[in-house]
SESE-617959 format. One record per residue (C-alpha): x, y, z; residue in one letter; chain. Coordinates in pm, whole numbers. Layout:
REC    east   north      up  lumdo  loza
REC       X       Y       Z      a     A
...
This chain:
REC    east   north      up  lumdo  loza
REC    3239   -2423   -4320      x     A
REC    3012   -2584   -4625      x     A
REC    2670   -2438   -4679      x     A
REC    2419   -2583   -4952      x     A
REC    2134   -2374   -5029      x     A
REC    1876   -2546   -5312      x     A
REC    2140   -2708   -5497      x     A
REC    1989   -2883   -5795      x     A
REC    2292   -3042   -6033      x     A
REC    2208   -3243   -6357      x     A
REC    2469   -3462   -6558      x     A
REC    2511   -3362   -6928      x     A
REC    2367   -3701   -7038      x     A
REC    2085   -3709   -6726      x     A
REC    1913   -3424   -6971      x     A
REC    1670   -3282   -6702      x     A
REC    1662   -3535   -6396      x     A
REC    1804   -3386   -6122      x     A
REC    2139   -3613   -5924      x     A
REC    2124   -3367   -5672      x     A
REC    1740   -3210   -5626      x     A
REC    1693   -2889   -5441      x     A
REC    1960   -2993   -5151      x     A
REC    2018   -2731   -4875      x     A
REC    2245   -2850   -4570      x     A
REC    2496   -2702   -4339      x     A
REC    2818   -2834   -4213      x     A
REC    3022   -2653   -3950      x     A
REC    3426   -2599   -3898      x     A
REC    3531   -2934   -3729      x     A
REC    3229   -3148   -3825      x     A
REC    3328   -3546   -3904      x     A
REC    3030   -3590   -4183      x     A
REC    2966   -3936   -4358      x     A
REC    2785   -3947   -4636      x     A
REC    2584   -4260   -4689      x     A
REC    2273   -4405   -4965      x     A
REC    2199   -4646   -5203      x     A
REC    2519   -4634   -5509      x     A
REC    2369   -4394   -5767      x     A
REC    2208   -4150   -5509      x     A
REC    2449   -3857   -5576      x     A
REC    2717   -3925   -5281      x     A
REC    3012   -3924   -5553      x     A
REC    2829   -3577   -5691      x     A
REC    2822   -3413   -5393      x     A
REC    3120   -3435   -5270      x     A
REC    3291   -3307   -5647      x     A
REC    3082   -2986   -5582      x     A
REC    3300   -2908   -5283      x     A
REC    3572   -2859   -5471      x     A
REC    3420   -2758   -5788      x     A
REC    3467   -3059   -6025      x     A
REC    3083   -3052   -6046      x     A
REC    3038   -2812   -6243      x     A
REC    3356   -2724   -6407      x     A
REC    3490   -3083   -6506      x     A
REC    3186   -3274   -6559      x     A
REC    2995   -3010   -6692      x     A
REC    2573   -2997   -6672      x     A
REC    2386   -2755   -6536      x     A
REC    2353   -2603   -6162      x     A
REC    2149   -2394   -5982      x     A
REC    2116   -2261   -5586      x     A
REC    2436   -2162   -5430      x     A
REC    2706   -2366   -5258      x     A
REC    2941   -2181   -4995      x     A
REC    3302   -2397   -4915      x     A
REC    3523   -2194   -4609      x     A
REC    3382   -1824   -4777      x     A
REC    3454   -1941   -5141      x     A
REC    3226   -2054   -5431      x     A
REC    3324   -2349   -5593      x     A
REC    3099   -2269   -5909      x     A
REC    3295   -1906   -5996      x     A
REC    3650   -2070   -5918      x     A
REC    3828   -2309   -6055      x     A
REC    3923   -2643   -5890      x     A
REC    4287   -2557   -5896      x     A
REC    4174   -2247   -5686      x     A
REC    3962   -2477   -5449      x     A
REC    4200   -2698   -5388      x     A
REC    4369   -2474   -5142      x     A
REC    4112   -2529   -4887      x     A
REC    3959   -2869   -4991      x     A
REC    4122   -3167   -5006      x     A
REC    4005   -3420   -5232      x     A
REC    4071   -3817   -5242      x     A
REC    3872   -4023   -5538      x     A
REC    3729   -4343   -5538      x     A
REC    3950   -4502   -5811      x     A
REC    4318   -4408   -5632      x     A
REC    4486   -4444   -6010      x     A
REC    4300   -4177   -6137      x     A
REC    4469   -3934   -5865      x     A
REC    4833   -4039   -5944      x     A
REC    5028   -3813   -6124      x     A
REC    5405   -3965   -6116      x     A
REC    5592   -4303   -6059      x     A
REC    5746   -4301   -5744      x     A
REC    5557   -4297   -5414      x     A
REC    5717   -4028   -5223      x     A
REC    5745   -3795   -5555      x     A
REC    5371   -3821   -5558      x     A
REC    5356   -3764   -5222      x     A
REC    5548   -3390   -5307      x     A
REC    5402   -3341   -5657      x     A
REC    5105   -3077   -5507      x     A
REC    5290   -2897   -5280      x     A
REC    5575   -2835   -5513      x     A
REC    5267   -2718   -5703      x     A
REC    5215   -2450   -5487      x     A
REC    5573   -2351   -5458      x     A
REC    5620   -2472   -5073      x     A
REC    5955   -2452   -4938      x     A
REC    6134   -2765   -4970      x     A
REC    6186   -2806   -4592      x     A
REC    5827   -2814   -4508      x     A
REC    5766   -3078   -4814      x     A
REC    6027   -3297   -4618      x     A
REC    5840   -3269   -4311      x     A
REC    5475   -3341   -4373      x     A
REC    5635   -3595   -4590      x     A
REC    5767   -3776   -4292      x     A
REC    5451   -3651   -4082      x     A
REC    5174   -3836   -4357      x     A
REC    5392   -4171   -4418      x     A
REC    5394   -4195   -4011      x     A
REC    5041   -4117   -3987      x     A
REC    4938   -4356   -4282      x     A
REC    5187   -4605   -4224      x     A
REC    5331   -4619   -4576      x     A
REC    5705   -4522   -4506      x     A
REC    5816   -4833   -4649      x     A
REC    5662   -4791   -4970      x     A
REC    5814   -4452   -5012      x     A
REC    6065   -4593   -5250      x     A
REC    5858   -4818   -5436      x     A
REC    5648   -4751   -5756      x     A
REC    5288   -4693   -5772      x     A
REC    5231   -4933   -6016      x     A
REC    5388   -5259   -5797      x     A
REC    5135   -5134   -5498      x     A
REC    4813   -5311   -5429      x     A
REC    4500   -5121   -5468      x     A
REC    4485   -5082   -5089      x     A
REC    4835   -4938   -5074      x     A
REC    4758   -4716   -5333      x     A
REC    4435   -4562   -5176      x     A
REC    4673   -4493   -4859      x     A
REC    4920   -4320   -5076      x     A
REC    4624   -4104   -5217      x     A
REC    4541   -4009   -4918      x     A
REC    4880   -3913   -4791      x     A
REC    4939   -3712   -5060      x     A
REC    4635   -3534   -5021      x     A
REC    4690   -3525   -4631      x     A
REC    5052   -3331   -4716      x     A
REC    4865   -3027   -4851      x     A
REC    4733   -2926   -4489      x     A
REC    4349   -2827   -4606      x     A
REC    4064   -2710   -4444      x     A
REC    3806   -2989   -4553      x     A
REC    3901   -3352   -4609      x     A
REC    3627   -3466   -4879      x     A
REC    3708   -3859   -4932      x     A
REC    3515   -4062   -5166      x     A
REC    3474   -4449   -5008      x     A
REC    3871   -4396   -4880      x     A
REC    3840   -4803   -4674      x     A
REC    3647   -4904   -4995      x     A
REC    3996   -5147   -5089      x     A
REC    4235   -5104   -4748      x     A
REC    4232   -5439   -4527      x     A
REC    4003   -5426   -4186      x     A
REC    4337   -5302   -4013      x     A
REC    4439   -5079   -4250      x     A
REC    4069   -4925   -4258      x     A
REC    4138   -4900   -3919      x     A
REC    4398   -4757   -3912      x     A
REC    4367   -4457   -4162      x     A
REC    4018   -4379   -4000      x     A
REC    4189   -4329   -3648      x     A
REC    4449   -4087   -3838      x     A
REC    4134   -3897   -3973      x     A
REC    3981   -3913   -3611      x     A
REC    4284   -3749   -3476      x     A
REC    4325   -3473   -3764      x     A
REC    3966   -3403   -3655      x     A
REC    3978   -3378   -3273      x     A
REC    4313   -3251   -3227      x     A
REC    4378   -3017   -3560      x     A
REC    3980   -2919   -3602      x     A
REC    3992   -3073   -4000      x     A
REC    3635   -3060   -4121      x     A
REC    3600   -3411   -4247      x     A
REC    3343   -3543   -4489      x     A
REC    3342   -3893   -4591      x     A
REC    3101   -4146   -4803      x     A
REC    3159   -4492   -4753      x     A
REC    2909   -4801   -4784      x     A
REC    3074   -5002   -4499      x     A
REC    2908   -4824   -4229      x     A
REC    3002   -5044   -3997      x     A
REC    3350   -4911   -4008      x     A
REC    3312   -4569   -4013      x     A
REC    2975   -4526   -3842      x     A
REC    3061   -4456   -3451      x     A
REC    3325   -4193   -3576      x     A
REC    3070   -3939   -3744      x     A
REC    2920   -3644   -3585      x     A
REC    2655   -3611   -3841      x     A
REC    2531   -3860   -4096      x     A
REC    2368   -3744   -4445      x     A
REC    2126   -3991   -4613      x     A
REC    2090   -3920   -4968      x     A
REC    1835   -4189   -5075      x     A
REC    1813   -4070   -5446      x     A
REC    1555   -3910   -5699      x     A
REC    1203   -3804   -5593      x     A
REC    1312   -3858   -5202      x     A
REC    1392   -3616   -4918      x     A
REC    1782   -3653   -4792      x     A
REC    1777   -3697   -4400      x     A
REC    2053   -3550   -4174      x     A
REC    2125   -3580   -3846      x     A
REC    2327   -3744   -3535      x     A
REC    2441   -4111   -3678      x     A
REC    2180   -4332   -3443      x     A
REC    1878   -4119   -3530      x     A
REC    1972   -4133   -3907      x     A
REC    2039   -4508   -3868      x     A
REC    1702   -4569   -3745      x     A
REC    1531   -4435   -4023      x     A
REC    1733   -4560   -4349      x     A
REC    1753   -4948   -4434      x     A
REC    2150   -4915   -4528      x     A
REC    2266   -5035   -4210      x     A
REC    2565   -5207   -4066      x     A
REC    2480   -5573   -3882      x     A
REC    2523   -5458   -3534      x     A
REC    2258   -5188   -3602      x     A
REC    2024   -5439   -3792      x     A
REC    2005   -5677   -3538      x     A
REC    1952   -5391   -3300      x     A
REC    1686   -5285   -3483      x     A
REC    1537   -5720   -3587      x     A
REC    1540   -5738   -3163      x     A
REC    1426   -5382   -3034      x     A
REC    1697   -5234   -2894      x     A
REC    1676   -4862   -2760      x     A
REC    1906   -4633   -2840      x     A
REC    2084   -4831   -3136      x     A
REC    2422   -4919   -3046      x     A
REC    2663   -4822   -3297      x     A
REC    2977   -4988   -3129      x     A
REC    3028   -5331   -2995      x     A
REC    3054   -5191   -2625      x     A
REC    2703   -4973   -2695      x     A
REC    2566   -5325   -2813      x     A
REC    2742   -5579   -2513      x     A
REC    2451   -5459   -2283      x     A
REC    2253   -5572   -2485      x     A
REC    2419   -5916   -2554      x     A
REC    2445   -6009   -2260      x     A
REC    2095   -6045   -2213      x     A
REC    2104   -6301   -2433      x     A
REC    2389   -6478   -2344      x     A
REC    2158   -6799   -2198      x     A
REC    1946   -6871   -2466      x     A
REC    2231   -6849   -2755      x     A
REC    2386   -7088   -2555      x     A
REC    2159   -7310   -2476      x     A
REC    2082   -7347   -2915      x     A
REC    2165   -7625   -3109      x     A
REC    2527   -7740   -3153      x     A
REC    2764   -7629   -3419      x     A
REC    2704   -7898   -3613      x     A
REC    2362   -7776   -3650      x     A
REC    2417   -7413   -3603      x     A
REC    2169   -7191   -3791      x     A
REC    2290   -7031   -4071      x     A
REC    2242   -6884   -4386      x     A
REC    2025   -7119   -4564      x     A
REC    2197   -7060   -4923      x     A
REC    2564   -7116   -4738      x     A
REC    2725   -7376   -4920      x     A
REC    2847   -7727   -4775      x     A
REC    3189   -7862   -4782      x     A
REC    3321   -7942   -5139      x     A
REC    3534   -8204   -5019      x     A
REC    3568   -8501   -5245      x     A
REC    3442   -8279   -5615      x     A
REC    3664   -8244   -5885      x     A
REC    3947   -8037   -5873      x     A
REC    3900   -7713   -6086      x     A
REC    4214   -7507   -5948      x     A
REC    4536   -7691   -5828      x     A
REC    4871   -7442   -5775      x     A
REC    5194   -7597   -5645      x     A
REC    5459   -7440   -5523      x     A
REC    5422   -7078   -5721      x     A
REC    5684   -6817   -5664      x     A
REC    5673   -6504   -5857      x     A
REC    5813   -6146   -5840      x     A
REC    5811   -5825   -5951      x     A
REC    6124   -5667   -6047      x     A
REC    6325   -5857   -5774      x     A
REC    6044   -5813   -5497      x     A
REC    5891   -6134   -5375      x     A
REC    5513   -6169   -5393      x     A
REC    5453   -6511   -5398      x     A
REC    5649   -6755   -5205      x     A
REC    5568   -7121   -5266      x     A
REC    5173   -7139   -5277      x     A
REC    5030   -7431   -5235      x     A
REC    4604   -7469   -5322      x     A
REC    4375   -7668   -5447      x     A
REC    4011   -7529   -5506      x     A
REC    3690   -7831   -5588      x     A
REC    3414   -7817   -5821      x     A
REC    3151   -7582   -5695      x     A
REC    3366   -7430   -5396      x     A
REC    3301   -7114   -5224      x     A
REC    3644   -6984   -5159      x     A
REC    3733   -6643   -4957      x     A
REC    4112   -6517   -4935      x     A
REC    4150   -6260   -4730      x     A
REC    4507   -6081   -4582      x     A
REC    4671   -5713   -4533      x     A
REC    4723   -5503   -4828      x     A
REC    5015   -5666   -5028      x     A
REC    5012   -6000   -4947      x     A
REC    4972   -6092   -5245      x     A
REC    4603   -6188   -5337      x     A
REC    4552   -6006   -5628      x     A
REC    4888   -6167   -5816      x     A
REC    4753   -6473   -5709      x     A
REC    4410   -6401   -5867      x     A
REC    4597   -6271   -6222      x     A
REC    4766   -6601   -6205      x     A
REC    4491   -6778   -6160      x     A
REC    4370   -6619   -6517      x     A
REC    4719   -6619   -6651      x     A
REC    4749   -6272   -6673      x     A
REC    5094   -6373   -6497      x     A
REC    5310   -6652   -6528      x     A
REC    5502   -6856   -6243      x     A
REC    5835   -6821   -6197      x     A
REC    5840   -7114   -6040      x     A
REC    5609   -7379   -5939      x     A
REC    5254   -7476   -6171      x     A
REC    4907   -7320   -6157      x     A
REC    4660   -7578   -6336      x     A
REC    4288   -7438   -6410      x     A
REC    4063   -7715   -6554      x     A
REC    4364   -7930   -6641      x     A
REC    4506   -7693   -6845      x     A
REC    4867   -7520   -6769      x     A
REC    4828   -7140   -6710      x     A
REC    5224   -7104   -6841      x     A
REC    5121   -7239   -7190      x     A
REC    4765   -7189   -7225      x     A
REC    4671   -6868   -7380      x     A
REC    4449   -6596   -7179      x     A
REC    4238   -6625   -7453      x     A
REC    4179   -6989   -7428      x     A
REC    4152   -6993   -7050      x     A
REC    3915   -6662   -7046      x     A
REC    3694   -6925   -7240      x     A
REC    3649   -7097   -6885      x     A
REC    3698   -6837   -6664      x     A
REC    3574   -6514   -6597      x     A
REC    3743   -6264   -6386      x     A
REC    3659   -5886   -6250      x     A
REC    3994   -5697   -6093      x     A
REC    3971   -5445   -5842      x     A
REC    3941   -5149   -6121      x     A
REC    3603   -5254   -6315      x     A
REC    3720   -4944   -6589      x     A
REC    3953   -5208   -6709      x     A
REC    3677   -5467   -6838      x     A
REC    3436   -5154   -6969      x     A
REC    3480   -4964   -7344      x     A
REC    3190   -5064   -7513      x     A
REC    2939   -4752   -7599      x     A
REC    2654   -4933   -7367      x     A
REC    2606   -5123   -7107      x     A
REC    2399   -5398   -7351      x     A
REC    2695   -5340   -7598      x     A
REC    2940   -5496   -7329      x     A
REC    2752   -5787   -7279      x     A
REC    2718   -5831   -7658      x     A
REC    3100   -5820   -7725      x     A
REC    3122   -6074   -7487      x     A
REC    2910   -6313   -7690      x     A
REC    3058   -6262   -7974      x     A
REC    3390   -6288   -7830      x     A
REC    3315   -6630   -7714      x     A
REC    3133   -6719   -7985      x     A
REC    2811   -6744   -7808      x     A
REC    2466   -6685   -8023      x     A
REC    2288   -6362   -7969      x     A
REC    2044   -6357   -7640      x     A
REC    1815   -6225   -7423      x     A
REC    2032   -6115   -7101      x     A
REC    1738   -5909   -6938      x     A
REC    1750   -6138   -6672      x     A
REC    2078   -6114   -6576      x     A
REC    2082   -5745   -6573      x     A
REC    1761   -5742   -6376      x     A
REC    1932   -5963   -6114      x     A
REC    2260   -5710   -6101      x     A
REC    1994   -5378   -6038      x     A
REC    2113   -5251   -6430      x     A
REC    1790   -5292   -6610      x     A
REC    1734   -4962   -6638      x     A
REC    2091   -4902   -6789      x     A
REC    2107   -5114   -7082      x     A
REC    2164   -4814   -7316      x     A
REC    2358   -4610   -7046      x     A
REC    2713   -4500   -7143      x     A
REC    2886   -4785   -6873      x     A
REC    3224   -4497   -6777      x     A
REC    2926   -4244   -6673      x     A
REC    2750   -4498   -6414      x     A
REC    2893   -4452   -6083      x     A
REC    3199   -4712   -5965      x     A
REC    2909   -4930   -5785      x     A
REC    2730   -4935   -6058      x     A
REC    3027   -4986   -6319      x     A
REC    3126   -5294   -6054      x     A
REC    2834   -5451   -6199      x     A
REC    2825   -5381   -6506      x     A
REC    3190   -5562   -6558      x     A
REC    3053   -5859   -6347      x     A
REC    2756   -5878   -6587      x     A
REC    2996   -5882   -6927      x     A
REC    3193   -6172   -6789      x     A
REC    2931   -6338   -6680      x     A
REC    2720   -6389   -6954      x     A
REC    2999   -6590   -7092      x     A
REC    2906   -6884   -6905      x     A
REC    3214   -6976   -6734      x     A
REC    3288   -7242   -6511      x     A
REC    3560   -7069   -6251      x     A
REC    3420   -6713   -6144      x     A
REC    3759   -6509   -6001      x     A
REC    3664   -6155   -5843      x     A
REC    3875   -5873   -5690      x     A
REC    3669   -5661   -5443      x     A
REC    3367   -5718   -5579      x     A
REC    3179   -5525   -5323      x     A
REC    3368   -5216   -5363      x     A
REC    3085   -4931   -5428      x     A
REC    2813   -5140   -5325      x     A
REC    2557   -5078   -5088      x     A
REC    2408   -5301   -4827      x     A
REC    2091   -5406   -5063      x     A
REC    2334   -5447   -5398      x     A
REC    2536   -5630   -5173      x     A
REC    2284   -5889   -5072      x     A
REC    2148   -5912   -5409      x     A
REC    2506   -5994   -5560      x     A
REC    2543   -6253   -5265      x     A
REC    2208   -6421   -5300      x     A
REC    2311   -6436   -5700      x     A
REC    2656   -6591   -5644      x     A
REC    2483   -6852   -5456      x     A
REC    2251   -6890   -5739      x     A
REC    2538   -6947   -5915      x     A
REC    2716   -7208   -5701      x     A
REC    2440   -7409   -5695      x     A
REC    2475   -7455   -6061      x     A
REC    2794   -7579   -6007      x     A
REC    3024   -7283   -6106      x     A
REC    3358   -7230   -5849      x     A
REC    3362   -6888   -5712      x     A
REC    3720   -6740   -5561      x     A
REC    3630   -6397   -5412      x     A
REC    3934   -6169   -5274      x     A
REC    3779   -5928   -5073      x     A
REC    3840   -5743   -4755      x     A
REC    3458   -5753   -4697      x     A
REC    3440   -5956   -4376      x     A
REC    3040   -5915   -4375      x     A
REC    3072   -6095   -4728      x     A
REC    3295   -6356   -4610      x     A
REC    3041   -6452   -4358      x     A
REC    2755   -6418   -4569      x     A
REC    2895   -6655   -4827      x     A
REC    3198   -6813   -4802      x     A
REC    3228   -7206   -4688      x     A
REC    3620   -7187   -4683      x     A
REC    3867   -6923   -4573      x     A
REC    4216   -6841   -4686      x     A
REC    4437   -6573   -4500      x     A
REC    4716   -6499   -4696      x     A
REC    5063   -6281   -4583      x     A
REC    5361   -6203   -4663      x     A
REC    5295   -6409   -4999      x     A
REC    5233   -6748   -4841      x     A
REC    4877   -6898   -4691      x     A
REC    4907   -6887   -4365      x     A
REC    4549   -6986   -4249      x     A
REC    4312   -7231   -4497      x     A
REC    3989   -7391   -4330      x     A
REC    3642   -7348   -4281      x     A
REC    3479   -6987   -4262      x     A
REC    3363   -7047   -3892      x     A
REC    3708   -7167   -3766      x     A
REC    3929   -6908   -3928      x     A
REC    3710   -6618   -3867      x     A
REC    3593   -6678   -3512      x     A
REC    3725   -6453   -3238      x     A
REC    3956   -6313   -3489      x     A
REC    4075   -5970   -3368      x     A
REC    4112   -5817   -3747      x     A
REC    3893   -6077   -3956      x     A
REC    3605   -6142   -3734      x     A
REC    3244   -6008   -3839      x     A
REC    3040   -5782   -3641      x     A
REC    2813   -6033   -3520      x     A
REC    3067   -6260   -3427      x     A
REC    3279   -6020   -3249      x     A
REC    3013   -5963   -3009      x     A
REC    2909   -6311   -2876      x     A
REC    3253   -6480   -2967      x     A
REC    3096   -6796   -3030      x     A
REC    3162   -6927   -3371      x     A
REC    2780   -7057   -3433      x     A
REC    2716   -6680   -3483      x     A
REC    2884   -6491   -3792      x     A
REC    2548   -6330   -3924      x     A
REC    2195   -6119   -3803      x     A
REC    2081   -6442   -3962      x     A
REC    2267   -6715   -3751      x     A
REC    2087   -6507   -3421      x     A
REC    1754   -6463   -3531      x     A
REC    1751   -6807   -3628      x     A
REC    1908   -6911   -3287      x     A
REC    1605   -6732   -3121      x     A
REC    1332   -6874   -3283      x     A
């Protein structure tokens, strides 16, 4: 179905370094691929040769020869190519086209001049498969980011094609959702024969449903392909469950919780037998309770809707000094409205959201962005400066701040070596960053972020937690939305599940994430014991 033969592909503004260096691969009809490497490696790159976007939309230069179902994606166009290959972005509002969910849903195949009866019926066959028939009414812009990325996927879904090419498709769907729209690609797989090929950075979701697994681990390395526990062995972007297979010696890596339970059970007797909860081992940077520190964030009662439909239904939170705060939920429950009220992008309709004593209904964004810095889900809305340094700059100035030397911080992030890089040409990990970076050098005391692991690998990941810890320690708040439960349990000291618009769940990280069918870590969903959340919590258990 896909054959790669010496395909070298440099960027317009990489001059002559290589993304893609002298690649040759072959994927057959029916193959479930996933794509994995460190952000930056060329995942994103790859996959827009498939369809033809690299070359013909991002222009640079290519050389070897690419084969997609008997076509060549460099001589045709990607209007041509998108016949056979199906193609679902990163950033889901870059793929939208109109306003209403199910006209999106119909906008390609009226494209290609389908008969209106067969639009109907994949319609109804996609928003069944996706769940998303409720939102077929609603507007793309009142969707959550997660919704959204299910709609893109529907809509590419409806155009029957022979390869599926998705670029990190769970990277902002809920651990149920994710779940959910992974099974639907399992079935279009097994059952229909789709030739599926997928990047993604949380392996540990998509991992045990791959036939093959591609490494790409970046300039001036080989790429490594092969069945997904071989590969795994071999790269050090790993899911928990296969790092503490590999920390204790286990043979062959499990890449499922019942592959691993064999191997937990062995050491049922001395996890037991370890110290108490109270002195369970942990992660030696995890914060402590906040109780009894100022309060930085108090909301009461807030309601708020949009155009008529509920989002927020009496909230009631109050966040101390230095906290460590997770909220968690399904897609559109309302955390991100809660976040942009937290900023005062959006005003109560009812109730009072108070953010270092002052009123977020009154107080202008400019005043409170003075105090607080905050990265949405889409880091292209933070980013227009000509270079990476530049954005950091503006921010200074913007608050006033004297020029300085922010080397350090951009060291810490892995964007040294971007300063003077155009930030819209980085890739979305690496633009996640760069957006945390510009609000960041602003000092602020709250620290609000939506998603913030979204095109992050497993080593970015850890570096960003290790710095937000940095960061609590000097007393800064930090409220993290995320659907990241490896995150969660990595940093968080308190928990908040949110649906239908209301808390439903607030206490610590151990309590509301133990044994949890849908928000439960790897780690923790194989011994069930809520001492152990993290590789770190059993190694230290064993010592």
């Amino acid at each position: 179905m896909i054959e790669l033969s010496h395909l070298t592909y440099c960027y317009p503004a990489d001059g002559r370094t290589p993304v893609l260096d002298d690649l040759s691969l072959r994927i057959n009809e029916g193959d479930f691929v996933l794509v994995v490497g460190p952000s930056g490696a060329g995942k994103s790159t790859f996959l827009r040769c498939l369809n033809g976007l690299v070359p013909h939309f991002y222009g640079g230069t290519i050389a070897g020869r690419l084969c997609v179902a008997g076509r060549d994606p460099v001589e045709m166009e990607p209007r041509r190519m998108s016949e056979i290959v199906g193609f679902v972005f990163q950033d889901p509002e870059s793929q939208a086209v109109v306003d209403v969910v199910e006209d999106e849903l119909a906008f390609a195949m009226e494209n290609q001049g389908l008969p209106r009866t067969t639009m109907r019926k994949r319609i109804e066959e996609v928003v069944d498969q996706l769940n998303i028939a409720h939102l077929r009414a609603r507007t793309l812009s009142t969707l959550s980011g997660g919704e959204r990325q299910r709609v893109a996927i529907a809509a590419v879904l409806a155009l029957h094609p022979q390869v599926l090419v998705l670029d990190e498709p769970t990277s902002q769907l809920d651990p149920q959702a994710a779940e959910e729209v992974l099974d639907a690609l399992v079935k279009l797989n097994r059952d229909l024969g789709l030739t599926v090929v997928l990047s993604e950075h949380r392996l540990e979701r998509v991992a045990q449903h791959a036939d093959q697994i591609l490494y790409l681990p970046g300039p001036g390395e080989r790429p490594l392909m092969g069945p997904p526990a071989e590969v795994l062995a071999h790269v050090p972007l790993v899911p928990p469950l296969v790092e503490l297979g590999k920390r204790l010696g286990w043979s062959p890596l499990p890449l499922t919780l019942r592959d691993a339970r064999r191997y937990a059970h062995k050491l049922q007797d001395r996890l037991s037998n370890a110290t108490d909860l109270e002195r369970a081992p942990s992660n030696p940077d995890r914060p402590s309770n906040a109780t009894g520190k100022v309060c930085i964030l108090e909301i009461r009662d807030l309601q708020f809707a949009y155009s008529g439909t509920q989002v927020l239904r009496g909230i009631d939170l109050a966040v101390g000094q230095g906290e460590f705060l997770a909220i968690m939920g399904r897609n559109g429950a309302g955390k991100s409205t809660l976040l942009k009220q937290c900023i005062g992008l959006l005003k109560p309709d009812q109730g009072q959201v108070r953010v270092l004593g002052m009123d977020t209904a009154s107080t202008p964004v400019e005043v409170l962005g003075r105090h607080i810095a905050y990265v949405p889900q889409n880091p292209n809305a933070l980013l227009f400066a000509d270079t990476v340094a530049d954005e950091l700059a503006f921010t200074r100035r913007a608050r006033e701040m004297p020029p300085g030397d922010d080397r350090a911080l951009l060291h810490t992030l892995g964007l040294a070596a971007m300063s003077e890089r155009y930030p819209r040409d980085l890739s979305t990990g690496e633009r996640q960053r760069v957006a945390l970076a510009a609000v960041l050098v602003g000092e602020p005391d709250l620290i609000l972020l939506d998603e913030p692991t979204r095109g992050l690998d497993y080593a970015q990941k850890a570096a960003l937690t290790s710095f937000l810890h940095t960061l609590r320690k000097e007393g800064k708040t930090v409220i993290v939305v995320t659907h990241d439960v490896e995150l969660v349990a990595q940093c968080a000291e308190r928990v908040v599940l949110m649906g239908d618009g209301q808390i439903a769940v607030d206490g610590p990280v151990r309590e509301v994430m133990n044994d949890s069918q849908v928000f439960a870590p790897q780690v923790n969903k194989l011994f069930r014991d809520p001492r152990y959340l993290t590789v770190q919590d059993v190694l230290a258990a064993l010592q």
